[in-house]
Kinemage of the C-alpha trace (Angstrom):
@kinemage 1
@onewidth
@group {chain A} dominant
@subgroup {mainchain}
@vectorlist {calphas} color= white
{ca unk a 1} P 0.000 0.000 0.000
{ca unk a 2} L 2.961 2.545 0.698
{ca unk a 3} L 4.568 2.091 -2.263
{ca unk a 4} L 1.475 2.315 -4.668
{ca unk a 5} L 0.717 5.801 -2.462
{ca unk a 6} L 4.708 6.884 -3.911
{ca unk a 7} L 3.619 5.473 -6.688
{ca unk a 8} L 0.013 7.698 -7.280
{ca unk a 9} L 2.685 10.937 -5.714
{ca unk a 10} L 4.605 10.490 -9.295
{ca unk a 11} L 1.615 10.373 -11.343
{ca unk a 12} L 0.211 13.363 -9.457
{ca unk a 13} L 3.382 14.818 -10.089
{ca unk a 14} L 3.255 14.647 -13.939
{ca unk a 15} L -0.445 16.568 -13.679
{ca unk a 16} L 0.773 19.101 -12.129
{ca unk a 17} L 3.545 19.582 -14.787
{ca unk a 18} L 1.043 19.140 -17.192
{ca unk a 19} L -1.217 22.016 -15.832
{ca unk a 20} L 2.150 24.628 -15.579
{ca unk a 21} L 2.435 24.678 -19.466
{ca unk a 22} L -0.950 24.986 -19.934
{ca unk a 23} L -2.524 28.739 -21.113
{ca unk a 24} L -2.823 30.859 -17.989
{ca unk a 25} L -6.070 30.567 -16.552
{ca unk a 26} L -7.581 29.640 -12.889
{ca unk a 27} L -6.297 26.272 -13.066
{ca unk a 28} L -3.011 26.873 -12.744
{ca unk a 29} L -3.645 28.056 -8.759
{ca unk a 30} L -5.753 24.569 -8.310
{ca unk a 31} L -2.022 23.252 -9.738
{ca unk a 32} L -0.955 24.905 -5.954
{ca unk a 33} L -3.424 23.171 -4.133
{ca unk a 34} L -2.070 19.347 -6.201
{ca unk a 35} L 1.374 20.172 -5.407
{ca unk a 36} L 0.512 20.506 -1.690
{ca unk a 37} L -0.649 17.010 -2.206
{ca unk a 38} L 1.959 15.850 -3.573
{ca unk a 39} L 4.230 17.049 -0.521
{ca unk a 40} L 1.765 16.134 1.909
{ca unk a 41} L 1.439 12.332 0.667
{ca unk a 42} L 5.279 12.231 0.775
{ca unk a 43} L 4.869 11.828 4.839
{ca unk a 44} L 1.571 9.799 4.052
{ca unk a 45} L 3.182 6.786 2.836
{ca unk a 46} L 5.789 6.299 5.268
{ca unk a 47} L 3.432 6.678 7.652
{ca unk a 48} L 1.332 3.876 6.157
{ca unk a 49} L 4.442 1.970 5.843
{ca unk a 50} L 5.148 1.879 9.454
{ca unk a 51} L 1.310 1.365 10.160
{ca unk a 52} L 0.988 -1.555 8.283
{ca unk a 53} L 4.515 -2.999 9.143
{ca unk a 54} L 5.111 -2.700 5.520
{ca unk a 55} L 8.449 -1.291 5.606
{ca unk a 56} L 11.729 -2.043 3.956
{ca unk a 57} L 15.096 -1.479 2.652
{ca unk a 58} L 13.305 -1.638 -1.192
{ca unk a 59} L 9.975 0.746 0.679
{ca unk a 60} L 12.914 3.323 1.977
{ca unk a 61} L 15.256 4.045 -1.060
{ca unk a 62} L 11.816 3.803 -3.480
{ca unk a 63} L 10.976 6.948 -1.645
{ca unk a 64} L 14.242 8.459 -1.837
{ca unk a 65} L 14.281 7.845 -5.142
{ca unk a 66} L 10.753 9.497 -5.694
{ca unk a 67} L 11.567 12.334 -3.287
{ca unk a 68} L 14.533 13.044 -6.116
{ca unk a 69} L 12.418 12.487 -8.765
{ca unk a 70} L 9.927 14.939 -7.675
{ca unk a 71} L 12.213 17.917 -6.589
{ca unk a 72} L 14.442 17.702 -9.470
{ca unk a 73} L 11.635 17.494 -12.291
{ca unk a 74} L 9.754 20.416 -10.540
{ca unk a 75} L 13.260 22.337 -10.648
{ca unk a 76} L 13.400 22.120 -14.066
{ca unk a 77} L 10.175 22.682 -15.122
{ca unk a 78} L 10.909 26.615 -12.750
{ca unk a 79} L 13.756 26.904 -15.005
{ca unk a 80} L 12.378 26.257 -18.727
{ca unk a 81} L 9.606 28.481 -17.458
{ca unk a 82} L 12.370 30.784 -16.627
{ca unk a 83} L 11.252 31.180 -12.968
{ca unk a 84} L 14.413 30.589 -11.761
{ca unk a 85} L 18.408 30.330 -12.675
{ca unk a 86} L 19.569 27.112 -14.489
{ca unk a 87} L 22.418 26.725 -11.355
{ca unk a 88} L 19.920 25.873 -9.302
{ca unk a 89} L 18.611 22.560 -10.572
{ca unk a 90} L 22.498 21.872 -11.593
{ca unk a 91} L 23.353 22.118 -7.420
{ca unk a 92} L 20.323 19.948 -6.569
{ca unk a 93} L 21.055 16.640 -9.324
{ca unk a 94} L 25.040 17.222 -8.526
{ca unk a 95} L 24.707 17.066 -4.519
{ca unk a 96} L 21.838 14.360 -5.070
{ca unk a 97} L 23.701 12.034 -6.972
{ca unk a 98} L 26.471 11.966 -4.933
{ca unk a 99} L 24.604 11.260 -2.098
{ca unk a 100} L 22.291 8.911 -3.227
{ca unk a 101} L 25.311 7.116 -4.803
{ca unk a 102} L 26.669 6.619 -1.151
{ca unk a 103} L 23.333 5.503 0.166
{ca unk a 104} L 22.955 2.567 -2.583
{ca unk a 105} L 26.473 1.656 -1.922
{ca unk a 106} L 26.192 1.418 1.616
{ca unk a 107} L 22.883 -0.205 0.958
{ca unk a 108} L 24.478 -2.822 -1.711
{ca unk a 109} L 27.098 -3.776 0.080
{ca unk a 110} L 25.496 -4.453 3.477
{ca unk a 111} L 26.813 -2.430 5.488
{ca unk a 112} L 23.916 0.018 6.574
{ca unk a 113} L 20.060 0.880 5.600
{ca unk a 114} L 19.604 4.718 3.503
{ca unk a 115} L 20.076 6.653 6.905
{ca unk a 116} L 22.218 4.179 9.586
{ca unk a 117} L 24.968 4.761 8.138
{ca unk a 118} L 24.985 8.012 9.741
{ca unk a 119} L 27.316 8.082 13.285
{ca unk a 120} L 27.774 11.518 14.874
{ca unk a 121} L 24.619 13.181 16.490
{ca unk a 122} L 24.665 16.099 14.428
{ca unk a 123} L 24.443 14.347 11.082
{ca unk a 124} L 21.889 12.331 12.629
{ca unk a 125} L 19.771 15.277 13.056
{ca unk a 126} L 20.712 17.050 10.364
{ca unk a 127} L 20.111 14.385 7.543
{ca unk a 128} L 17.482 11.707 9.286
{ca unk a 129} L 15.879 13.716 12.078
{ca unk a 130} L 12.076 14.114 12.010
{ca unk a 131} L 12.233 17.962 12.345
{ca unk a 132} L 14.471 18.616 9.364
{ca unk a 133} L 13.106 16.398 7.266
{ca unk a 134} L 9.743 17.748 7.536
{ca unk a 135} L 11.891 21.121 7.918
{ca unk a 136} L 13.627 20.623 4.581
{ca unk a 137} L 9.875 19.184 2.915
{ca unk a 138} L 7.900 21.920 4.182
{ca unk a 139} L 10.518 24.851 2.538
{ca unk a 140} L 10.548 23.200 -1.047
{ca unk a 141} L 6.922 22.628 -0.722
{ca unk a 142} L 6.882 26.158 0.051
{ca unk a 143} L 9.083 27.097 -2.727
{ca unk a 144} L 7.614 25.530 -5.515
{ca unk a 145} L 4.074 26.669 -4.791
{ca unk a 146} L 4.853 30.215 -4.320
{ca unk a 147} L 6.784 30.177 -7.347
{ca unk a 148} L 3.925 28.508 -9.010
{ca unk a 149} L 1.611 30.531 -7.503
{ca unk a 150} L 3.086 34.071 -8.430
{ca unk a 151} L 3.645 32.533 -12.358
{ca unk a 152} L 0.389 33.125 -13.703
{ca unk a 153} L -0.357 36.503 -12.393
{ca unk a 154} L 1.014 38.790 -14.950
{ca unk a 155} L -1.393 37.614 -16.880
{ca unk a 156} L -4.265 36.849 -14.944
{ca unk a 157} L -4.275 39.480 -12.397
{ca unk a 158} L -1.726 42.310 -14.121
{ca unk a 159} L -2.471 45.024 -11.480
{ca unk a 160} L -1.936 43.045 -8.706
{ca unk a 161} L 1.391 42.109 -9.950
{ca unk a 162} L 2.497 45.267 -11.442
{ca unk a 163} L 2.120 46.783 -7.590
{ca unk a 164} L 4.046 44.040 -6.158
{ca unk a 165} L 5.856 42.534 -8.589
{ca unk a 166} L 9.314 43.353 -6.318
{ca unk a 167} L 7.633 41.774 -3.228
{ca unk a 168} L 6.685 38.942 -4.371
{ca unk a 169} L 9.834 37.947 -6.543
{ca unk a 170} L 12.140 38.961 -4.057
{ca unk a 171} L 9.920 36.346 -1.483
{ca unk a 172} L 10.550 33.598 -4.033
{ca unk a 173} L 14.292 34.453 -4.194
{ca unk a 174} L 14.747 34.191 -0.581
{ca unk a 175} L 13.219 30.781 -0.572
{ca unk a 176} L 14.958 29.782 -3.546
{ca unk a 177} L 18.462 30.281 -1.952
{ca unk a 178} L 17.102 29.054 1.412
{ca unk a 179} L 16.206 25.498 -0.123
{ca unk a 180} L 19.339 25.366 -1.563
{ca unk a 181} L 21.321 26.078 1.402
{ca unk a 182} L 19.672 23.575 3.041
{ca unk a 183} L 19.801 21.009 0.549
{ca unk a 184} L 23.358 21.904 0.443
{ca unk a 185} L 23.917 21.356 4.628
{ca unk a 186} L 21.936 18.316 4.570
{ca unk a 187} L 24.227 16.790 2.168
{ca unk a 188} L 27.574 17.831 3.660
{ca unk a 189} L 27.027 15.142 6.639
{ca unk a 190} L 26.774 12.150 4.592
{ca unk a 191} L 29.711 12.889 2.184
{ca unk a 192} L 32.120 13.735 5.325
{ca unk a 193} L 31.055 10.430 7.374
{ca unk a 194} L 31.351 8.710 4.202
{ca unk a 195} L 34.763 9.612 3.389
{ca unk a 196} L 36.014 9.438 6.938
{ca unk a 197} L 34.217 5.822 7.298
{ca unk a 198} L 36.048 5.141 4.064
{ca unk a 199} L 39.104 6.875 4.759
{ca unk a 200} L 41.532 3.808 4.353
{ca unk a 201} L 40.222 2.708 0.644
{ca unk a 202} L 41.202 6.696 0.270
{ca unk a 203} L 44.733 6.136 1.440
{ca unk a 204} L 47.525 5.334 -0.784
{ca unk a 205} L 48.961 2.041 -1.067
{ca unk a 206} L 52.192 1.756 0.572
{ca unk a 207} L 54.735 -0.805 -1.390
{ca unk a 208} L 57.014 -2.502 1.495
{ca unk a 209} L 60.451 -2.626 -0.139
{ca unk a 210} L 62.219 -6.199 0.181
């Protein structure tokens, strides 16, 4: 049941993508409303997971995955609507794949599920604790819709706009550069444990002479 509730979050995802290149009209602020969803069934399914005793090394990094999924094709989608800068999806798939490579190592190899390979108590909170996840979900869900939000009224609602046009852009910047910030301190825990958990593979080889 979990995973077909990640599962219905990615379709939902692709109508609300739909809906953003659509002609400007009224719809595009019920697009808000299915993006909330989207974010909001994100801490559905785990929580039906643990219900149900349904979860699972396959349940935990299926989630990650459409977590990734979901941010990153929303990121784009900003950009070729020229909401925001192209760096900003580039920091997001660059940070994510090297983190998500070290997860599904870990994971492959045995050694630790998506978040126990994490040691010290401040990458612990940082990276798996309930407040910043929810911390870190709750600011891109934030960020998207407001950007998604403010995108069709130029059109639909010109005076508004024209009258606080700076307001509302520079709002949307702040968050911007806030969810990347925090994507990027979220990350810095699991490379650093990684590579000091790794640290002798690192090392160089030394040759004993005869």
């Amino acid at each position: 049941m979990a995973n077909l509730i990640t599962l219905a979050r990615l379709l939902l995802l692709i109508v609300v993508v739909f809906i953003a290149y659509q002609p400007y009209s009224y719809w595009h602020f019920v697009n808000v409303v299915l993006l909330i969803l989207v974010f909001v069934s994100d801490g559905i399914d785990g929580y039906v997971a643990r219900k149900r005793g349904e979860t699972s090394v396959f349940g935990a990094m299926f989630d990650i995955a459409s977590d990734r999924m979901t941010e990153l094709t929303i990121w784009i989608v900003l950009v070729d609507l020229d909401l925001v800068a192209v760096w900003v999806p580039l920091v997001f798939i660059i940070r994510g794949t090297i983190v998500d490579t070290i997860r599904a190592s870990q994971v492959t190899s045995g050694k630790s599920a998506p978040f126990s390979m994490l040691q010290t108590p401040a990458g612990k909170w940082l990276v798996a604790g309930k407040f910043m996840r929810a911390f870190y979900a709750a600011l891109k869900a934030t960020t998207f819709c407001w950007l998604l939000l403010i995108q069709p009224l130029p059109v639909l609602w010109p005076e508004i706009f024209t009258d606080w046009m700076v307001v509302l852009r520079g709002i949307g910047t702040v968050l911007v550069y806030a969810s990347v910030l925090t994507c990027l301190i979220r990350g810095f825990p699991v490379i650093s444990e990684f590579a000091y958990q790794e640290r002798d593979s690192f090392a160089p080889k030394r040759v004993k002479s005869e």
